[in-house]
C-alpha positions as CSV (number, residue, x, y, z in Angstrom):
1,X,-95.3,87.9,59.6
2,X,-98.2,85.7,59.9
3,X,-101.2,88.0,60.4
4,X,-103.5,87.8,63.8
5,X,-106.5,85.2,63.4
6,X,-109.5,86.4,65.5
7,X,-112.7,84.7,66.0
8,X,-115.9,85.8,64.5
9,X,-117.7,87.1,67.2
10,X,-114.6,88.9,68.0
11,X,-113.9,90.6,64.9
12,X,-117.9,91.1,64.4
13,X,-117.4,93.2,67.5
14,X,-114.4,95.1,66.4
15,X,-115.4,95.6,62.9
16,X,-119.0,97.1,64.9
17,X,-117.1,99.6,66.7
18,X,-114.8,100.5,63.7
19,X,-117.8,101.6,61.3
20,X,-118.7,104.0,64.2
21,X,-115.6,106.0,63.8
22,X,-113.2,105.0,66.7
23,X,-109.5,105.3,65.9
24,X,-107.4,102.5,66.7
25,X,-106.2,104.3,69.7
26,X,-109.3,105.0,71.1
27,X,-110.3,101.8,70.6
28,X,-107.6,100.1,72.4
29,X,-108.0,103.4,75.3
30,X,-111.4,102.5,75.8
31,X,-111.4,98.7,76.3
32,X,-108.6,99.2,78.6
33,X,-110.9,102.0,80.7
34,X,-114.2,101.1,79.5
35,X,-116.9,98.6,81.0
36,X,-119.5,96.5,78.4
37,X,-121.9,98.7,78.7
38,X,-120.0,101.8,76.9
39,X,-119.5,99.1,73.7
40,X,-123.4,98.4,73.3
41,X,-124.2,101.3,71.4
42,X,-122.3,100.4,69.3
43,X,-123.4,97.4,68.2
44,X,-127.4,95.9,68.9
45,X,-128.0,93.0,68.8
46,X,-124.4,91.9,69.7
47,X,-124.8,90.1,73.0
48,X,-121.6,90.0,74.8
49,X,-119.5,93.5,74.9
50,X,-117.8,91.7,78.5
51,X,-116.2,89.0,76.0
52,X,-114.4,92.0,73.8
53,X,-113.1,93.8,76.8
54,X,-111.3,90.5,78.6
55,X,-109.8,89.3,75.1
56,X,-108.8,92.4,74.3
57,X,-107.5,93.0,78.0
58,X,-106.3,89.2,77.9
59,X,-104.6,89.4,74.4
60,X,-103.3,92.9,74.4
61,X,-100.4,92.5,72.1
62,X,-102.4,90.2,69.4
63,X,-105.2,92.8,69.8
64,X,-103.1,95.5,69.0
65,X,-101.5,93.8,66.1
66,X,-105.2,92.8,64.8
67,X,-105.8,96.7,64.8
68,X,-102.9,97.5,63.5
69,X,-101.2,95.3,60.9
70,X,-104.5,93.6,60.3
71,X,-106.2,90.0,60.8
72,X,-107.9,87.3,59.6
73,X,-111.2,85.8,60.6
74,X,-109.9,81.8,61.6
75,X,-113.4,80.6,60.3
76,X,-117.0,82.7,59.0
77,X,-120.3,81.3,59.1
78,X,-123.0,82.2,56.3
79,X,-124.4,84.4,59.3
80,X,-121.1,86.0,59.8
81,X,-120.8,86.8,56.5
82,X,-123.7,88.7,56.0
83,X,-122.9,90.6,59.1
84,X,-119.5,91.5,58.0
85,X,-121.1,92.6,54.8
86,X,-123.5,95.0,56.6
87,X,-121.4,96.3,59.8
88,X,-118.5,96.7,57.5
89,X,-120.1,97.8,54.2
90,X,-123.4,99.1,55.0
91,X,-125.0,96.2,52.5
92,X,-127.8,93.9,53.3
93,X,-128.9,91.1,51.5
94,X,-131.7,90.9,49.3
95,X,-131.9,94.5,49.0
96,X,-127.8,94.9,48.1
97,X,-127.0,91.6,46.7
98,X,-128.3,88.2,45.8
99,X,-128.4,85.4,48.5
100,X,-127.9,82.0,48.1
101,X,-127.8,78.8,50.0
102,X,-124.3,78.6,50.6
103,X,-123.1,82.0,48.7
104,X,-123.8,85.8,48.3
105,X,-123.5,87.1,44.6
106,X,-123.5,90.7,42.9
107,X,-122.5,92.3,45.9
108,X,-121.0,95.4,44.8
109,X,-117.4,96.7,46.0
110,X,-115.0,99.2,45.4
111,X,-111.7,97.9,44.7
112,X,-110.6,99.4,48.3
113,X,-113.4,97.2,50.1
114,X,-112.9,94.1,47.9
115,X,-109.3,94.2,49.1
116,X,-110.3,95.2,52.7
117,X,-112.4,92.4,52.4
118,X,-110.3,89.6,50.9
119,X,-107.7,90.6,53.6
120,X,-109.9,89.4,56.8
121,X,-112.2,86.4,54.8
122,X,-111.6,83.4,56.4
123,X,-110.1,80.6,54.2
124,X,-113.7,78.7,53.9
125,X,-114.9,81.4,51.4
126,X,-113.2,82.3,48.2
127,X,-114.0,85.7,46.4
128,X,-114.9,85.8,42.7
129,X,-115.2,89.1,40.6
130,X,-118.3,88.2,38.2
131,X,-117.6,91.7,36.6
132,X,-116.5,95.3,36.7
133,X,-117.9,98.5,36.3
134,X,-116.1,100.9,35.4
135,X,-118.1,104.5,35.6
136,X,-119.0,103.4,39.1
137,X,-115.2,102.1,39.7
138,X,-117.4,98.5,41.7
139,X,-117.2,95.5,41.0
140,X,-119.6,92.6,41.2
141,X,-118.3,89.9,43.2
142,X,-119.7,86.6,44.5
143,X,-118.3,85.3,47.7
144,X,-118.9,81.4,48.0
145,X,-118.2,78.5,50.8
146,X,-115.3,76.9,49.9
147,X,-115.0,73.2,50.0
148,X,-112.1,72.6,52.5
């Protein structure tokens, strides 16, 4: 099966509420019973908690599939990226990795994350280990734009 492709701000939004420890099932109790307001905690900056609630309200089988069997982002801006990067991963650029103008490089993963990662990554990036550590079980990897 084919998995779920969710937009960016979409999955910037679930990924937001994610690294703040809700379960899958809580997540899909609480945008069935919440209002947008409960969701901003969770994620400043992010303007639009309303637009989570009515696709996840409006989409309830895909959105439970995303959460559960996994999804893909359908396309990632540079932006995007480095938000995914520091909602999902806790890393920020400059300080964690190396930015470029149309990549990110050295950004260090553990195999579990680089997986997690290549998983949802839209197909306009493309993932490159550039090398492996061993006693720290991370790799260095370098996520560029992909010419499509």
């Amino acid at each position: 099966m084919e998995k779920v492709r969710l937009a960016q701000n979409i999955m910037l939004m679930l990924e937001a509420v994610r690294a703040k420890g809700l379960t899958n099932e809580e997540i899909l109790r609480d945008v069935e019973h919440k209002e947008a307001a409960y969701f901003e905690p969770f994620g400043r900056g992010i303007p639009d908690w309303a637009t989570f609630i009515e696709f996840a309200r409006g989409n309830s089988e895909k959105f439970k599939q995303a959460l559960e069997k996994g999804y893909q982002v359908g396309f990632l801006t540079f932006g995007g990226l480095k938000t995914l990067l520091s909602i999902k991963f806790d890393l920020t650029g400059e300080k964690d990795y190396e930015l470029g103008s149309d990549h990110v490089q050295q950004v260090p993963l553990t195999s579990e994350q680089l997986d997690a990662l290549k998983s949802i990554l839209s197909n306009n990036w493309s993932i490159a280990v550039q090398e492996q550590n061993q006693e720290t079980e991370k790799s260095l990897v370098k996520i560029h734009l992909t010419q499509l």
